[in-house]
N, C-alpha and C positions, 0 to 999 in steps of 0.2 A: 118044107122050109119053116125054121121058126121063125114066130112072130115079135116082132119088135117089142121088147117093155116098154111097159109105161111106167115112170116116176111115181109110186106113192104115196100116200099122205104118210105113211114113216119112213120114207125115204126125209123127209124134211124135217121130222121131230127129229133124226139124228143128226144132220147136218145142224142144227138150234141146238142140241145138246153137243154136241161136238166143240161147237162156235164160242159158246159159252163157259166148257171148261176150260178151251185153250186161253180163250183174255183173261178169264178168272185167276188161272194160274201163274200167266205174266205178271198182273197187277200185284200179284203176294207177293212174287220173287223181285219185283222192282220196289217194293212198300219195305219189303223188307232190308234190302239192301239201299234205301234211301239217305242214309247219310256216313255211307261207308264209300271208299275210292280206291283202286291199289296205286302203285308206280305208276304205269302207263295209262289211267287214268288221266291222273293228275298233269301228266307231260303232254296227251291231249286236250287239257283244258288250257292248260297254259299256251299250245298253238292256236287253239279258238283265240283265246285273248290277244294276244299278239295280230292276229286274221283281224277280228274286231278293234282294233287299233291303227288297223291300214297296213301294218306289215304281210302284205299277201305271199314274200317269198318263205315264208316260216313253215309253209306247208313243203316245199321242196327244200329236202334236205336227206343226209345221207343215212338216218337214224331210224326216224318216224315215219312211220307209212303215210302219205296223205288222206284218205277216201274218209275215214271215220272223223279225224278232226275238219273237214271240210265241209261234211255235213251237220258235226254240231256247231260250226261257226254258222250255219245258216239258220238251225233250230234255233240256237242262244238269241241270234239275230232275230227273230221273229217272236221270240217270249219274251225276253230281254230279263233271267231271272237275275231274285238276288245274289247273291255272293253263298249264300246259306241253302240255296234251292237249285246251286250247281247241279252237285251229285243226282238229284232230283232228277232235271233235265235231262241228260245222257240216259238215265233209266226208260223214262219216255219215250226217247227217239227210237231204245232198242225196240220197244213194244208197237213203237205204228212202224216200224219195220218188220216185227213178225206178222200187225194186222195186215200189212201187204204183202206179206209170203199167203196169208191165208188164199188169198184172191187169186195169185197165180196158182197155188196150189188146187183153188179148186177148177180153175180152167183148164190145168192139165187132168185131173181125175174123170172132168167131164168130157173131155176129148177122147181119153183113153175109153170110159166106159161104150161111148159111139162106136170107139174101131171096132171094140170087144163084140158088139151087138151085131156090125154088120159085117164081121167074119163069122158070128155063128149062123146067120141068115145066108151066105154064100156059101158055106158046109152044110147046113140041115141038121145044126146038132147043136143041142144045152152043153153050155158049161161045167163043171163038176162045183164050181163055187159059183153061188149067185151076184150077181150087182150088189145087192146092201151086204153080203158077205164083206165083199172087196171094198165098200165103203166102208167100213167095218175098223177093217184091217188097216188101211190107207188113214183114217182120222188119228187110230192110236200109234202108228207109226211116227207121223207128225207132229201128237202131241208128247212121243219120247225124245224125238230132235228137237222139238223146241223148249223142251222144259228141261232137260236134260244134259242135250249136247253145247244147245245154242241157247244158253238162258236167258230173262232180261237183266241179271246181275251183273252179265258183260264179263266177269273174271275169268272162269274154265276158257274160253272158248279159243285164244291161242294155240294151249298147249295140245288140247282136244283135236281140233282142226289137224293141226301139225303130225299130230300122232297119227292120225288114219293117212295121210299121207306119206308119211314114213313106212307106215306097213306097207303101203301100196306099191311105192320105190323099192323094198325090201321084197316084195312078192313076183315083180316083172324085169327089175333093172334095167327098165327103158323106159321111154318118153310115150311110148302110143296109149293115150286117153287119157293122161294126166295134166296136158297142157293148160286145159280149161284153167285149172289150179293155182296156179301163176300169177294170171293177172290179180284171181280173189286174194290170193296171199300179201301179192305186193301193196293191194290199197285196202286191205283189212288188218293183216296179223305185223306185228311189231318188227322188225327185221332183226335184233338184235335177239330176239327167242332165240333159247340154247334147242329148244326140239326142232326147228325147222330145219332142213339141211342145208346144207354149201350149196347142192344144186343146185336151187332159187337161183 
């Protein structure tokens, strides 16, 4: 039977170095895009405003997704920026929402390595890839979805989104395991995107 691993002391220098390029590389991509906004930017800022102005039904409407402006009406709410450190803010929010992807992300890799451990303990048999392998592999995969697909510049991430959905529609022509998808569309991506399909 093997024996269980233990956690190394570089098991944890990559988890630090992992940890560290991923905010590192947030913070450019929001530094850099700090005083730029596209369209739908701007039409969620102007629902925050309106939200912060006591019009609360601004968020339900047949146009704009709610979920994003709903939650910078509560960031704006709680910084209270200027007018000039708008664009600012939204960049922000994206990024303590990738540092909370981080957290889930690492409770599911820590999960996963468990089963991985006590199914090779229940067979008698090594892996072909080790644990820091598959951490390995798992950190840079995360840090190409977030630097990548889901940036903190907030622009790509509609059409992006949309697109691998679309493949996905175009590869099954049905509904089984795309459902998930839906609700994140409805309270994330713009409705009025030309990539999203009729389906929605």
């Amino acid at each position: 039977m093997a024996a269980m691993r233990q956690p190394s002391a570089g098991d944890g220098y990559i988890k630090l170095l992992a940890w560290t390029l991923l905010v590192c590389c947030w913070l450019v991509q929001g530094l850099a895009a700090r005083h730029s906004m596209d369209a739908d930017g701007v039409s969620y800022q102007n629902i925050a405003d309106a939200a912060l102005g006591g019009d609360w039904r601004s968020f339900l409407n047949g146009y704009w997704s709610p979920g994003f402006p709903f939650l910078l009406t509560l960031w704006r709410g709680l910084f209270h920026p200027t007018p000039y450190g708008v664009p600012m803010t939204a960049r922000f929010l994206q990024i303590a929402g990738l540092v909370l992807a981080i957290f889930t992300f690492e409770y599911f890799l820590k999960v996963f390595l468990r089963v991985r451990e006590q199914l090779a303990q229940a067979d008698g048999k090594c892996w072909t890839l080790s644990n820091r392998s598959i951490c390995i592999l798992s950190y840079a995969t995360f840090l190409w979805i977030s630097v990548f697909l889901i940036p903190a510049s907030l622009n790509p991430v509609p059409s992006r989104l949309s697109a691998l959905y679309r493949h996905r529609w175009e590869c099954k022509k049905r509904m089984d395991g795309i459902w998930l998808v839906g609700p994140y569309a409805w309270a994330c991506i713009p409705s009025e995107s030309s990539d999203v399909p009729s389906e929605f």
